[in-house]
N, CA, C and O atoms as a DFTB+ gen file, in Angstrom:
344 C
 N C O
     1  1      34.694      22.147      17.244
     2  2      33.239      22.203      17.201
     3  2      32.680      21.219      16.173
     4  3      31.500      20.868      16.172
     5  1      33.652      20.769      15.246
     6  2      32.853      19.868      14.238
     7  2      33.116      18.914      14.438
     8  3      32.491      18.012      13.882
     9  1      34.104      18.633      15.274
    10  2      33.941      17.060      15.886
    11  2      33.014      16.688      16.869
    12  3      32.728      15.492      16.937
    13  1      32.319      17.735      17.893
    14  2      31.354      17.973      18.673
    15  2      30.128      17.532      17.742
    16  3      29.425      16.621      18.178
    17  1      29.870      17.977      16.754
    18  2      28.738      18.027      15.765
    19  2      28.483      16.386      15.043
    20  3      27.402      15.920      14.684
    21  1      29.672      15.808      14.985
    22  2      29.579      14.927      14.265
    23  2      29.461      13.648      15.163
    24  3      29.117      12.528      14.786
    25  1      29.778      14.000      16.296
    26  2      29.385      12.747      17.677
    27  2      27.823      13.003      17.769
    28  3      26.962      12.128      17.868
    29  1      27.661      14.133      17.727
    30  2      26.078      14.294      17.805
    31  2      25.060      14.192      17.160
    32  3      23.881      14.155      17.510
    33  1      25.673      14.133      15.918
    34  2      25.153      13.443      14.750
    35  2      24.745      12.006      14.221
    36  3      23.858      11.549      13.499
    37  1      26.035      11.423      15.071
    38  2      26.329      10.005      14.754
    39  2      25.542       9.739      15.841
    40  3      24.776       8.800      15.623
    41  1      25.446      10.238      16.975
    42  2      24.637       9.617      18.289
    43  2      22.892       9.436      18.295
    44  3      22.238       8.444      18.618
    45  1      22.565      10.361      17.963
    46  2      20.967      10.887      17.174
    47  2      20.721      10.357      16.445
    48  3      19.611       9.911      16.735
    49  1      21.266       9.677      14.649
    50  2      21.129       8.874      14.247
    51  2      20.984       7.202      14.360
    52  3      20.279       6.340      13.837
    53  1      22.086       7.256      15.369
    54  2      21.740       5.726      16.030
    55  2      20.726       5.535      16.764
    56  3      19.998       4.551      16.632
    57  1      20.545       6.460      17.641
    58  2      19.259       6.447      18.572
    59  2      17.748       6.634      17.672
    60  3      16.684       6.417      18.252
    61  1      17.762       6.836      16.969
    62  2      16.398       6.914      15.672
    63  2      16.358       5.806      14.748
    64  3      15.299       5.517      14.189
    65  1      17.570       5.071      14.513
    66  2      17.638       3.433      14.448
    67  2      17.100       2.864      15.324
    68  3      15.977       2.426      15.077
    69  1      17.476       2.721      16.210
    70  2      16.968       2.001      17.579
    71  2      15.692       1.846      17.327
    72  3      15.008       0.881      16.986
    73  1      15.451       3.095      17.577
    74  2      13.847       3.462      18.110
    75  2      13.121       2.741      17.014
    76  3      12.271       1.907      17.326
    77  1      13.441       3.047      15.494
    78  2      12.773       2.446      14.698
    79  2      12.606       1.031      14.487
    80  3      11.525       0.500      14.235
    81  1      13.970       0.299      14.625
    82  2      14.275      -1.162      14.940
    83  2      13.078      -1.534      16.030
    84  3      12.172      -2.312      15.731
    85  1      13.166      -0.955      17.201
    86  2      12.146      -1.102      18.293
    87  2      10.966      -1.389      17.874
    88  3      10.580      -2.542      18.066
    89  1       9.928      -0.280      17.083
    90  2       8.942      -0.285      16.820
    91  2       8.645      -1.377      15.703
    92  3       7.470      -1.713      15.560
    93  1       9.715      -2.013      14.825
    94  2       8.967      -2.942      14.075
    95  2       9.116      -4.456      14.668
    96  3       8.305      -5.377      14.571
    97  1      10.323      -4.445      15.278
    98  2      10.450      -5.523      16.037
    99  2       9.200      -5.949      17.149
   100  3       8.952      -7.150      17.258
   101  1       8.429      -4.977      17.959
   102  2       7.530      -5.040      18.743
   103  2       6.272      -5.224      17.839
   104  3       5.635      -6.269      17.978
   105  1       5.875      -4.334      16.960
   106  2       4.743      -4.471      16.089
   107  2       5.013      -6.069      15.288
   108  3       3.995      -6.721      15.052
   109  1       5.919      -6.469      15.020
   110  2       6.246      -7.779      14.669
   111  2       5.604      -8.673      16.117
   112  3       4.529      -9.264      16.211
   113  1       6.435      -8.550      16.903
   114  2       5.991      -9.840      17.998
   115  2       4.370      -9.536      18.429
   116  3       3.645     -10.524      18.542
   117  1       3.800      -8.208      18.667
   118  2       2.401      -8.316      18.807
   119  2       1.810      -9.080      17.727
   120  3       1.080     -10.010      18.070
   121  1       2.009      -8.838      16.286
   122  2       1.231      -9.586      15.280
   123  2       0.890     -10.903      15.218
   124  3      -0.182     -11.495      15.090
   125  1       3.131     -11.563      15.449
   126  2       2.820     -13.082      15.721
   127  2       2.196     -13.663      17.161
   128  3       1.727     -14.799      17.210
   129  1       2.228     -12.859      18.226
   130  2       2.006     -13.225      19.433
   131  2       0.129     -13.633      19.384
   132  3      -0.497     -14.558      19.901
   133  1      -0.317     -12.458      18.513
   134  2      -1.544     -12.438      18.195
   135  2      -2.286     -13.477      17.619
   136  3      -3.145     -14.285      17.973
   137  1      -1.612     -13.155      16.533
   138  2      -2.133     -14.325      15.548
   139  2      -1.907     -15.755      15.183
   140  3      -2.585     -16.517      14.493
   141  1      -0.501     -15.967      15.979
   142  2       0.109     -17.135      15.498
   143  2       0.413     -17.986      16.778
   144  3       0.824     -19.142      16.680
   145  1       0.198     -17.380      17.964
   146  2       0.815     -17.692      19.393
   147  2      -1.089     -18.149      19.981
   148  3      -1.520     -19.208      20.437
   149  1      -1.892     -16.660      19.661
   150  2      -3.217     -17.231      19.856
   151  2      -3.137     -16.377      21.293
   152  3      -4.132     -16.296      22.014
   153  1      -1.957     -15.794      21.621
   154  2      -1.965     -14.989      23.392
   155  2      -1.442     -14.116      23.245
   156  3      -0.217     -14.114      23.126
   157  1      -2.272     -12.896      23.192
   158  2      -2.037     -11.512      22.642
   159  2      -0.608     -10.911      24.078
   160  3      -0.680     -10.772      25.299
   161  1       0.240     -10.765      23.315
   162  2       1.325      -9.839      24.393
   163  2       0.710      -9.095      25.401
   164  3      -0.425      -8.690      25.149
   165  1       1.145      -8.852      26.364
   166  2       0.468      -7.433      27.016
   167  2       1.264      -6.344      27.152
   168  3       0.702      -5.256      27.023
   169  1       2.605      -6.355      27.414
   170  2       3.324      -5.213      27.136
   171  2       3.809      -4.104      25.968
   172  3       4.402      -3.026      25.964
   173  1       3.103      -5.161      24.812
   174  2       3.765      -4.453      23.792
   175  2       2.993      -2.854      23.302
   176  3       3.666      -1.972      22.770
   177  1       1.898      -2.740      23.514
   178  2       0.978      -2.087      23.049
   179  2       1.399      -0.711      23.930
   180  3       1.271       0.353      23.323
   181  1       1.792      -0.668      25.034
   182  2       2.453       0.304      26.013
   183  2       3.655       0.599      25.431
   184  3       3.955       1.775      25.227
   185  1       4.810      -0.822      24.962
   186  2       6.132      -0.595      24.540
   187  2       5.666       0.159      23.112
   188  3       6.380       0.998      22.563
   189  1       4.818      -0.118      22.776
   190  2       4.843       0.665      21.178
   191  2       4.442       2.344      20.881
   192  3       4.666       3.217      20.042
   193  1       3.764       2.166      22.050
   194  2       3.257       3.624      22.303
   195  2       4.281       4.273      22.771
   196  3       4.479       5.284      22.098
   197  1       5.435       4.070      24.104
   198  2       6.083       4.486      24.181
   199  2       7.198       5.298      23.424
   200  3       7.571       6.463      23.564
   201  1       7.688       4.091      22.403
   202  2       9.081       3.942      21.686
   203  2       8.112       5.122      20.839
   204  3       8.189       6.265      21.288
   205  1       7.245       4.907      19.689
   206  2       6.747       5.726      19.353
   207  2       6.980       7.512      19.298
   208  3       7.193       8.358      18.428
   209  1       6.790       7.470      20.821
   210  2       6.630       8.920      21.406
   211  2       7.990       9.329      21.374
   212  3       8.361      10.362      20.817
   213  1       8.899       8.363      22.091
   214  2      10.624       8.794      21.763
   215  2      11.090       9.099      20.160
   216  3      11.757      10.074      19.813
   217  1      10.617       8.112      19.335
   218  2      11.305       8.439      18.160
   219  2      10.647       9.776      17.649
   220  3      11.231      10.729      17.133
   221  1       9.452       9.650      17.877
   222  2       8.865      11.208      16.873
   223  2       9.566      12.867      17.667
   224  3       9.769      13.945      17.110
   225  1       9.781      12.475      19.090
   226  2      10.901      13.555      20.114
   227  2      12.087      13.535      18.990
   228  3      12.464      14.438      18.243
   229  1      12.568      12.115      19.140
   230  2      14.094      12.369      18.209
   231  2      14.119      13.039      17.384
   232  3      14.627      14.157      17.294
   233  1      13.373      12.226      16.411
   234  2      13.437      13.078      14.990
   235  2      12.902      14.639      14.758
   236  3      13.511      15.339      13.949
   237  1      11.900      15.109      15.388
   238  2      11.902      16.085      15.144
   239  2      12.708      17.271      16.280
   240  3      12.286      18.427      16.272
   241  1      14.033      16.832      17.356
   242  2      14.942      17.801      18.010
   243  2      15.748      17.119      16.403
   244  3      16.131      18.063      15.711
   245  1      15.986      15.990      15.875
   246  2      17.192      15.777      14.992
   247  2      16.938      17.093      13.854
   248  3      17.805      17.933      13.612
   249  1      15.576      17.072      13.231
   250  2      15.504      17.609      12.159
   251  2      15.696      19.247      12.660
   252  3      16.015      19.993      11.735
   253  1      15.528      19.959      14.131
   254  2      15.740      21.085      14.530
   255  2      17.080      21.052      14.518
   256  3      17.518      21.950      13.799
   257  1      18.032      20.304      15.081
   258  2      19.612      20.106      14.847
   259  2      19.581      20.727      13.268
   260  3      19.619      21.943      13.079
   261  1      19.514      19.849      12.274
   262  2      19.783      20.083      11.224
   263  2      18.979      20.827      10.441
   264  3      18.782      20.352       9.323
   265  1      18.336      22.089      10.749
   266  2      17.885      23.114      10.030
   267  2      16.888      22.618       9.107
   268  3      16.889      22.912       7.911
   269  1      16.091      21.913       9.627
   270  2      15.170      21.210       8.419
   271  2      13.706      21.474       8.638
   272  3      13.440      22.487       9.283
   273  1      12.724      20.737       8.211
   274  2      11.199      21.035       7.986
   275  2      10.909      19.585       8.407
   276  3      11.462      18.796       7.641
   277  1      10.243      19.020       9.345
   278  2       9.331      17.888       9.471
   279  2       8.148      18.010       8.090
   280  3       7.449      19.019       7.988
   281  1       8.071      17.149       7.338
   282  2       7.147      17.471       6.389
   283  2       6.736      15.949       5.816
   284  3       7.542      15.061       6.093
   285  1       5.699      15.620       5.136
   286  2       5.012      14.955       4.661
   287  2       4.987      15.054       3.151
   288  3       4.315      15.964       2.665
   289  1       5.700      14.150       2.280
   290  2       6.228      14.504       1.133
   291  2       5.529      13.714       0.363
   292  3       6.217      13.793      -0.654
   293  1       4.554      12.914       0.058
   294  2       3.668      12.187      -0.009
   295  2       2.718      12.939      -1.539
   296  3       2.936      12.615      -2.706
   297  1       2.050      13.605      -1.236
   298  2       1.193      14.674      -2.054
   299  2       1.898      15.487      -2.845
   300  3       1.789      15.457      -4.070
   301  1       2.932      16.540      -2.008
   302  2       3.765      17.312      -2.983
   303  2       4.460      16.774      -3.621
   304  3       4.978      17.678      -4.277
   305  1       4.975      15.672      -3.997
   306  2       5.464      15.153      -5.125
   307  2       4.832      14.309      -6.034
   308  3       5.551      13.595      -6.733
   309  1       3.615      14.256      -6.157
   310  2       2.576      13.925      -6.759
   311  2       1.989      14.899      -7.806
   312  3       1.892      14.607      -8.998
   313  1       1.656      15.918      -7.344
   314  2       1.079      17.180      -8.000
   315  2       1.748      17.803      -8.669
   316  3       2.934      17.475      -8.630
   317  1       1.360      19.049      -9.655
   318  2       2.497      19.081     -10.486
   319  2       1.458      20.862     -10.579
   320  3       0.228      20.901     -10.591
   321  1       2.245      21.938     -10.623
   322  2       1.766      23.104     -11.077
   323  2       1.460      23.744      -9.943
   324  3       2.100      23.813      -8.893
   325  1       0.149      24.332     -10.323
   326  2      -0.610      25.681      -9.289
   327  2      -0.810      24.920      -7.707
   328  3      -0.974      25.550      -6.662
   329  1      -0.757      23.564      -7.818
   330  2      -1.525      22.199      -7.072
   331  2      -0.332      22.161      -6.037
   332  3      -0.544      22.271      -4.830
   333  1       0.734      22.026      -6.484
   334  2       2.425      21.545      -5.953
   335  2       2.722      22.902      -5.276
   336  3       3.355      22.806      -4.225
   337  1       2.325      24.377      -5.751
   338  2       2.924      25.580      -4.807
   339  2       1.510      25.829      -3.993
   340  3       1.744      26.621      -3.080
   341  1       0.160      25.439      -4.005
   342  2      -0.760      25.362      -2.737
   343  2      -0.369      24.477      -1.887
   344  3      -0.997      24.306      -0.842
């Protein structure tokens, strides 16, 4: 079973690479296509939305795999006291 776990681990992780690789690589070529080409892409804005929608699926079945909290860590580690347990 923990070799089961750890293919599935390793597989999910790569696939949330991807996805992420995807999204900057595309947000990259819209920018230069945009700005530097002067002929705005047309697929990318669909491809970005897409990939998008897959990675945020991944990650949050990954983070259900691994017993975790989708969370936004941003603020709570900023605050400090009564501020940090609201």
């Amino acid at each position: 079973m923990k070799k089961v776990n750890k293919v599935i681990d390793t597989v999910m992780r790569f696939l949330m690479a991807v996805a992420m690789f995807a999204l900057i690589a595309g947000g990259f070529w819209q920018i230069f296509s945009r700005w530097i080409l002067r002929n705005p892409s047309t697929f990318t804005d669909e491809f970005l939305r897409y990939i998008l929608i897959w990675a945020s699926m991944l990650g949050s079945a990954y983070c259900f795999y691994k017993d975790q909290h989708l969370a936004l860590d941003l603020l709570k580690d900023r605050t400090k006291g009564a501020g940090r347990i609201i």
